[in-house]
C-alpha positions as CSV (number, residue, x, y, z in Angstrom):
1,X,225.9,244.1,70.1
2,X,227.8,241.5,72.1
3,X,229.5,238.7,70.5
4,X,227.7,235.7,72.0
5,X,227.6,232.2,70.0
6,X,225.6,229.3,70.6
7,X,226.1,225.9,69.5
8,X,224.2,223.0,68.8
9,X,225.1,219.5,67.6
10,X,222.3,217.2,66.5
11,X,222.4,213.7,65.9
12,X,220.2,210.8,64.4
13,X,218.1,209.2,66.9
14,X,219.0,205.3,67.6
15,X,218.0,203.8,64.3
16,X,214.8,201.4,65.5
17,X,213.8,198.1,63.5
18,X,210.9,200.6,61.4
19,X,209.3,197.0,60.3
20,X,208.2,196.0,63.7
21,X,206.0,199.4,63.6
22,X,203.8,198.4,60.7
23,X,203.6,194.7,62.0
24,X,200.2,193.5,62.9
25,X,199.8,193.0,66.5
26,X,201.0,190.0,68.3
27,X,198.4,186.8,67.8
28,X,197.5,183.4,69.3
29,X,197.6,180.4,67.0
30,X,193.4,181.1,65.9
31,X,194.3,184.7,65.3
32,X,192.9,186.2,68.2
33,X,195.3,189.4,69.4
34,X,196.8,189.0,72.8
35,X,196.6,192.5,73.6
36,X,195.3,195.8,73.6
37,X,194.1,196.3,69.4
38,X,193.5,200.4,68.1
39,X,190.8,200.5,65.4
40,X,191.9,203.9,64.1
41,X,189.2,205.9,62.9
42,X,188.8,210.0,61.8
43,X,186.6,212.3,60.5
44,X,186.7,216.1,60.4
45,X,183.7,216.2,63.3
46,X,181.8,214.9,65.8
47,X,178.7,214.0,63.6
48,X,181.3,212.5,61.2
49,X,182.9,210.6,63.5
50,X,179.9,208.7,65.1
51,X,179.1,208.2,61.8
52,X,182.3,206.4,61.0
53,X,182.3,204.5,64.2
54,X,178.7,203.3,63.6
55,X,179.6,202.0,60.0
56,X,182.6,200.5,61.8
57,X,180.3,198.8,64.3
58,X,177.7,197.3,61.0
59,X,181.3,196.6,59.4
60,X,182.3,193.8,62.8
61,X,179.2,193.1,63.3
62,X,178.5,191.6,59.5
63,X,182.0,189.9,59.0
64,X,182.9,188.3,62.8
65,X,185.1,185.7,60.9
66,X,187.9,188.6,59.7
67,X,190.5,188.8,62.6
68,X,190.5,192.2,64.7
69,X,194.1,191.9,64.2
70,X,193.9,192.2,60.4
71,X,191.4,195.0,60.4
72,X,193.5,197.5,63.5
73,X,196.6,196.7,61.1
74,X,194.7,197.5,58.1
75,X,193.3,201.3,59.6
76,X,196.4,202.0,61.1
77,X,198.8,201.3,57.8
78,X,196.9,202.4,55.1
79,X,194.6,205.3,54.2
80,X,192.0,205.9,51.3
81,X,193.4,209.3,49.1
């Protein structure tokens, strides 16, 4: 058995401003996003899934006065238990 050592040193990563990740995306004066705007969905299959995206779909569709920007922030911060 040889005597060979390794080391390692690990640091913390640069500490990032964490609140600009849960901030809804950027938005002209009406609300509208200026960029590109996730609507996060999941399911545990594909039949689920197109499910979820067509309720998504019925959801726009019925309520075109709620800002996209509110609703990506919403699916992307929070989660139903």
């Amino acid at each position: 058995i040889s005597g060979t050592n390794a080391h390692v040193i690990l640091e913390e990563p640069p500490a990032d401003d964490e609140d600009d990740l849960l901030d809804p995306p950027a938005c002209d004066a009406d609300g509208t996003a200026t960029g590109p705007l996730p609507l996060v969905i999941s399911a545990r299959g594909g039949a689920a899934l197109r499910a979820q995206a067509e309720r998504m779909l019925t959801f726009l569709a019925e309520r075109p006065e709620v800002p996209l920007a509110d609703i990506g922030h919403s699916l992307a911060t929070t989660r139903a238990s």
